[in-house]
N, C-alpha and C positions, 0 to 999 in steps of 0.2 A: 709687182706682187699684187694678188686680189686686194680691190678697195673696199674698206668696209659701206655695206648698205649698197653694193653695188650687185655681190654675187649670196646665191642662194637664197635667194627672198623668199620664195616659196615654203622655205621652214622658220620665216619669222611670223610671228612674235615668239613663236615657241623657243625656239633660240636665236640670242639675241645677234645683231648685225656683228659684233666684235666678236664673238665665238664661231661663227659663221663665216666668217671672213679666215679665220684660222683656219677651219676646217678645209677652207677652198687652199688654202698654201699647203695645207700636209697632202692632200687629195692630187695637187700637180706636181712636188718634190716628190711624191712617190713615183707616179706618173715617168715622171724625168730617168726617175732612179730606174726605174723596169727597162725603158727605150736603152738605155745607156748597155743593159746584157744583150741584146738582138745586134749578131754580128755582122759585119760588111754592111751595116748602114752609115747615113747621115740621118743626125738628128737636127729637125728643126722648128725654130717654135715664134707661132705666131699669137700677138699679143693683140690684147685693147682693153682699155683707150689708147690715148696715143703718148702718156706717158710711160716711160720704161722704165723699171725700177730695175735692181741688182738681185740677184736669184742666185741664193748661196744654197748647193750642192753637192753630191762626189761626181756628178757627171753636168758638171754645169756647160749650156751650149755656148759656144763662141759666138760674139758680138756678131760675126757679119752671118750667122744663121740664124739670125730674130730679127724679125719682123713685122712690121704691126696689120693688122688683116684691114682690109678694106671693104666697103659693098655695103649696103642700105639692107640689108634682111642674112641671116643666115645660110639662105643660098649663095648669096652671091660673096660672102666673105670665103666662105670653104673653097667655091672656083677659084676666087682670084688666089687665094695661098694656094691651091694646087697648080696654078699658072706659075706663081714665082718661083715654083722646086721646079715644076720642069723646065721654064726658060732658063734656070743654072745647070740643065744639061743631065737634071735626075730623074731617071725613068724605072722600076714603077714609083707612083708616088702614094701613101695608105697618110690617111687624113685621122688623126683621135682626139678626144676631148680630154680631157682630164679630172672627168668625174667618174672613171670606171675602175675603183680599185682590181675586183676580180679578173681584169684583164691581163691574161700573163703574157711573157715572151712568145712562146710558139704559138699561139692564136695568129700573132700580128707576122710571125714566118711564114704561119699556113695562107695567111693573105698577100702577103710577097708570091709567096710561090704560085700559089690561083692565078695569078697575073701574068704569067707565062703561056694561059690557054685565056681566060678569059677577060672581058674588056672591064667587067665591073665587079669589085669584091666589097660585099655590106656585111658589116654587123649588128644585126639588127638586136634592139632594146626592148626591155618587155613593156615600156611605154608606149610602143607604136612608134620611137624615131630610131636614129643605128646610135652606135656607139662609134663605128668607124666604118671610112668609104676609102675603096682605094680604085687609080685608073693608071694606064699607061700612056696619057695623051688626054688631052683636053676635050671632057664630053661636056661642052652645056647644057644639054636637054635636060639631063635629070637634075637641074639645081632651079628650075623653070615652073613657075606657076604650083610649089609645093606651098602644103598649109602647114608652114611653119611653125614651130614650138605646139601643135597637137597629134591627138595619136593618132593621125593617120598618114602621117611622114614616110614610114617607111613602106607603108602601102601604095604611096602614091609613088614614090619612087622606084620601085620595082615596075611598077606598070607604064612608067613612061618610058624605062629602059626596054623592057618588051618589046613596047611599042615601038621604038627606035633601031631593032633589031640586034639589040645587044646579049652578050653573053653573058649571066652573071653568075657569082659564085657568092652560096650565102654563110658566114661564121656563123658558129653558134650563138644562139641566145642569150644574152647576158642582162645585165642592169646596171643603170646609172646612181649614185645617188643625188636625187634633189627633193627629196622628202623625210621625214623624220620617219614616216613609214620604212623607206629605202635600206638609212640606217640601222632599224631593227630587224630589216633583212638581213644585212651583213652583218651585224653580231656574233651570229652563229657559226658565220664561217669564219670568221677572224678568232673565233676563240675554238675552235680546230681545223686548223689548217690545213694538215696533211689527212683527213679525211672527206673536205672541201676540195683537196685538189690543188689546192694555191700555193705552189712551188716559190712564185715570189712574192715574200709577205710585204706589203702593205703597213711599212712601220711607222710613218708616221700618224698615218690616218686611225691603226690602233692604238697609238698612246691618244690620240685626243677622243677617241671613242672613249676609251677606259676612263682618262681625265672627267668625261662626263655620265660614267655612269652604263653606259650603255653594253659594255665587257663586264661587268661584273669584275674577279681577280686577274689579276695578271700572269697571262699566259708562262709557262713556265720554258 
């Protein structure tokens, strides 16, 4: 489970490492919970550091599909976990974080299915990085010489795929949270849902929104 003082920094001091640290647990139990409705897959989940904690769930992953990521930079952790699904013989393979409440089931169908035509499926973040990459085969090129953690991730990514003669398919727009900004993004969508569009709610990350203020009442 997320350590504290390890994830979400970027909203501290404003909130502190131990609320922060929850927020990242409700933020991947959701996460978890959404993967678990997307039919005819496997879910699998790669972790770090290199301890492993217990991840109590309704769709909790079996031991021998966790992971822990390897690789010195963000790129190269993402290749090697898309290596280890498809060296178990799974093809396509769609890579996500789990700081994207907004992301529903059929976003991550419509990137299964892109994969049937084309070679690269991104989800690009209104930060400048994606929210999810998916391939059917191992591309190194686009995980190669990116300016990791800024905004121009997904810009440079798309242009080396280009470059490489690839096909790509792009999802919709969406956003991450890793900022208290972020958060007052989604407020509004978390406190109407079904005029958001968000078929699967995001339950834990609205009760510790609300626990802090940020929902106002409680959705009815």
């Amino acid at each position: 489970m997320p350590v504290t003082g390890e994830v979400k920094t970027r909203m501290q001091p404003l909130i502190s490492p131990e609320r922060s640290a929850d927020l990242q647990r409700a933020l991947l139990l959701d996460t978890l919970d959404m993967v678990g409705f997307i039919k005819r897959t496997t879910a699998f989940l790669a972790f770090a550091p290199a301890e492993r904690n217990g991840i109590s769930c309704p769709h909790k992953v079996p031991r021998e599909q966790v992971f822990r990521q390897i690789g010195r930079d963000l790129g190269e952790r993402i290749l090697e976990s898309s290596k280890t699904v498809l060296n178990k013989g799974y093809s396509p393979v769609v890579i996500i974080g789990s700081d994207c409440p907004v992301l529903q089931p059929e976003t991550i169908d419509e990137a299964i299915h892109s994969l049937d035509s084309a070679d690269v499926c991104i989800g690009p973040a209104q930060d400048g990085g994606y929210y999810l990459i998916g391939m059917k085969r191992t591309i190194s090129d686009i995980f190669l010489d990116i300016p990791w953690g800024t905004s121009e991730v997904f810009d440079a990514t798309t242009q080396r795929a280009v470059r490489s003669g690839l096909n790509v398919h792009l999802l919709q727009k969406l956003f991450d949270i890793d900022t208290r900004s972020s958060l007052e993004q989604l407020a509004p969508i978390l406190k109407d849902p079904d005029r958001s569009g968000i078929r699967h709610f995001p339950q834990r990350t609205y009760d510790w929104m609300l626990k802090e203020g940020f929902c106002g009442d409680k959705k009815s």
